[in-house]
C-alpha positions as CSV (number, residue, x, y, z in Angstrom):
1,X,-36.3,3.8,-80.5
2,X,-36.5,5.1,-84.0
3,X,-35.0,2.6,-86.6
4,X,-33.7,4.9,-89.7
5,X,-33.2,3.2,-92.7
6,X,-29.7,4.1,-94.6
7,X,-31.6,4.7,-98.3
8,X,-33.2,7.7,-96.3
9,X,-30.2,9.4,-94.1
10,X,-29.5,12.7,-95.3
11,X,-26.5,14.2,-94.1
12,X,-26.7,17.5,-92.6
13,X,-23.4,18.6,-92.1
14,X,-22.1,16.3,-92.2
15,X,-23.8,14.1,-89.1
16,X,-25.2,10.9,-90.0
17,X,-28.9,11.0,-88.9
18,X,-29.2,9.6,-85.4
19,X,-25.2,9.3,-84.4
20,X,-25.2,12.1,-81.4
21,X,-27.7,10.3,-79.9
22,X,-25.3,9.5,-76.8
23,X,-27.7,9.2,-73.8
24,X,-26.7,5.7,-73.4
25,X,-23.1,6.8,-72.9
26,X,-23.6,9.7,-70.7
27,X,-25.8,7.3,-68.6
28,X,-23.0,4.7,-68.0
29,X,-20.3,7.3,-67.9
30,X,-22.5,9.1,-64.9
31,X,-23.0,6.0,-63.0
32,X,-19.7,5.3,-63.0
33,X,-18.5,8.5,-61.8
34,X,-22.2,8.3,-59.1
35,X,-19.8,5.0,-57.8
36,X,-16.4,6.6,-57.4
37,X,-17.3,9.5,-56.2
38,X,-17.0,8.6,-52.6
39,X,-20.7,10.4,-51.8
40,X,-23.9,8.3,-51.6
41,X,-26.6,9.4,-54.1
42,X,-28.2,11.0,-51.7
43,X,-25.7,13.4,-50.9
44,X,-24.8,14.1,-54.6
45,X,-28.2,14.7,-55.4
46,X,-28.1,17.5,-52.5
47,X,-24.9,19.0,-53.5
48,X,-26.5,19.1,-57.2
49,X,-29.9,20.6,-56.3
50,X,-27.8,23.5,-54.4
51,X,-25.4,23.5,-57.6
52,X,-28.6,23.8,-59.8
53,X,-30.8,25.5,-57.7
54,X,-33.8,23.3,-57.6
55,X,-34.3,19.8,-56.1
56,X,-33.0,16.9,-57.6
57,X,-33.3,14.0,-56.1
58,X,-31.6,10.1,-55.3
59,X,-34.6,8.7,-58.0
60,X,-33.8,11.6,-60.3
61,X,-30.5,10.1,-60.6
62,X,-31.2,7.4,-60.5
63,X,-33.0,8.1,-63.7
64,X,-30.5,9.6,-65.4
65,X,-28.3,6.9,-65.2
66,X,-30.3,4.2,-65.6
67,X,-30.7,2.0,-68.7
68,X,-34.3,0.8,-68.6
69,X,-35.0,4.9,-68.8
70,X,-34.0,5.5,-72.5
71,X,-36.5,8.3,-72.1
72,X,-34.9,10.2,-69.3
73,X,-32.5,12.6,-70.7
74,X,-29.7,14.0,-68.7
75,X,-29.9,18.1,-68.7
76,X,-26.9,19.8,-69.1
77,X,-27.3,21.8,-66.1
78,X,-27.2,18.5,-64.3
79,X,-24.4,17.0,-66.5
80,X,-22.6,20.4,-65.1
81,X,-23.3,19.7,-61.9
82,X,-22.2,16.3,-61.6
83,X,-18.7,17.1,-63.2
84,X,-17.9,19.2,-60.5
85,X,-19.1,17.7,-57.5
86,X,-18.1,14.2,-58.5
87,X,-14.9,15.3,-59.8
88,X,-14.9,13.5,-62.6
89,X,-14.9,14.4,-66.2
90,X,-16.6,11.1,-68.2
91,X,-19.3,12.1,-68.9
92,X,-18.5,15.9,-70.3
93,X,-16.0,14.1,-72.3
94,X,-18.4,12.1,-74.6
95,X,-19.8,15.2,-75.1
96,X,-17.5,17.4,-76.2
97,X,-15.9,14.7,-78.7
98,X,-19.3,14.0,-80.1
99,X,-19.1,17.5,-81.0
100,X,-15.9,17.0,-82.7
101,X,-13.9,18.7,-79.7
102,X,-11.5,18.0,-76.4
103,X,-12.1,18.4,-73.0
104,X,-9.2,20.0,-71.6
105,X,-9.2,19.7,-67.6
106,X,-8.0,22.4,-65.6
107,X,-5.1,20.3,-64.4
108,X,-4.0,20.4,-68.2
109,X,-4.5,23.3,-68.7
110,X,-2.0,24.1,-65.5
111,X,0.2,22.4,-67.1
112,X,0.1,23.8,-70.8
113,X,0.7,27.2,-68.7
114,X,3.8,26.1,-66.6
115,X,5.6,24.9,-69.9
116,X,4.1,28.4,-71.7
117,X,6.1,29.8,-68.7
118,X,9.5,27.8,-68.9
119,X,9.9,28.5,-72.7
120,X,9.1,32.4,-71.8
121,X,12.3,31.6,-68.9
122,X,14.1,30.0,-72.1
123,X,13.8,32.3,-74.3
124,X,14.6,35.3,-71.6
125,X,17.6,33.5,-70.4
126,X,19.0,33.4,-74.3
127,X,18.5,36.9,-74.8
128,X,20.4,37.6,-71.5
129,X,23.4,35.2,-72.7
130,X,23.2,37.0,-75.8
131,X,23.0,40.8,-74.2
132,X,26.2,39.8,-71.7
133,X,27.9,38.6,-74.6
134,X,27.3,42.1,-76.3
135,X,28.4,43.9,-73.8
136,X,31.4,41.6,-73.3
137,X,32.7,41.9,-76.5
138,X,33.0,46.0,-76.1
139,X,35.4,45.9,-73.3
């Protein structure tokens, strides 16, 4: 691990030297979502080498999620992979807000479109109170 001493950070911008290094998250977030995922490793590393489209296998895991492996990083084809199949979006997460971003699941994103919808149905309905009342008022 490189030690970086604070008289010497330069800001490029705007990131402090060193603070996107989240491997150690992405690790813990992928074990936890290797434990709930109801699959043995063995079967998510199958389902993610026919994701990926090369083998990875139970110690490749196994490497990317263990701690005494600081030097085994997690590629984002693999980080892709394991979102899907596992169902889970942890790790994907700590990536996108150590970009300065959101993940937005599909689920929310259903939902952001079903109240897009009812305002559309709001709004419509208003303009149709609005039109009878129009034509009302020339009889």
């Amino acid at each position: 691990m490189k030690i970086i001493n604070p008289n010497q950070m330069s800001f490029i911008n705007g990131v402090i030297p060193g603070s996107l290094n989240i491997q150690g998250e992405i690790k813990g977030a992928l074990s936890k979502m290797f434990r709930k995922c109801g699959l043995s490793r063995y079967q998510i590393a199958a389902q993610i080498s026919e994701a990926v489209g090369y083998e990875v296998s139970k110690s490749m895991l196994d490497n990317y999620t263990g701690e005494s492996h600081i030097d085994v990083r997690v590629p984002a084809d693999i980080l892709a992979a394991a979102t899907l199949i596992c169902q889970s979006d942890l790790a994907i997460v700590i990536v996108c807000e150590a970009c300065g971003g959101r993940f937005i699941s599909n689920a929310d994103i259903e939902y952001l479109e079903l109240i897009k919808v009812q305002k559309e149905i709001s709004r419509l309905q208003a303009k149709e109170i609005e039109l009878r009342q129009k034509l009302n008022s020339r009889e």
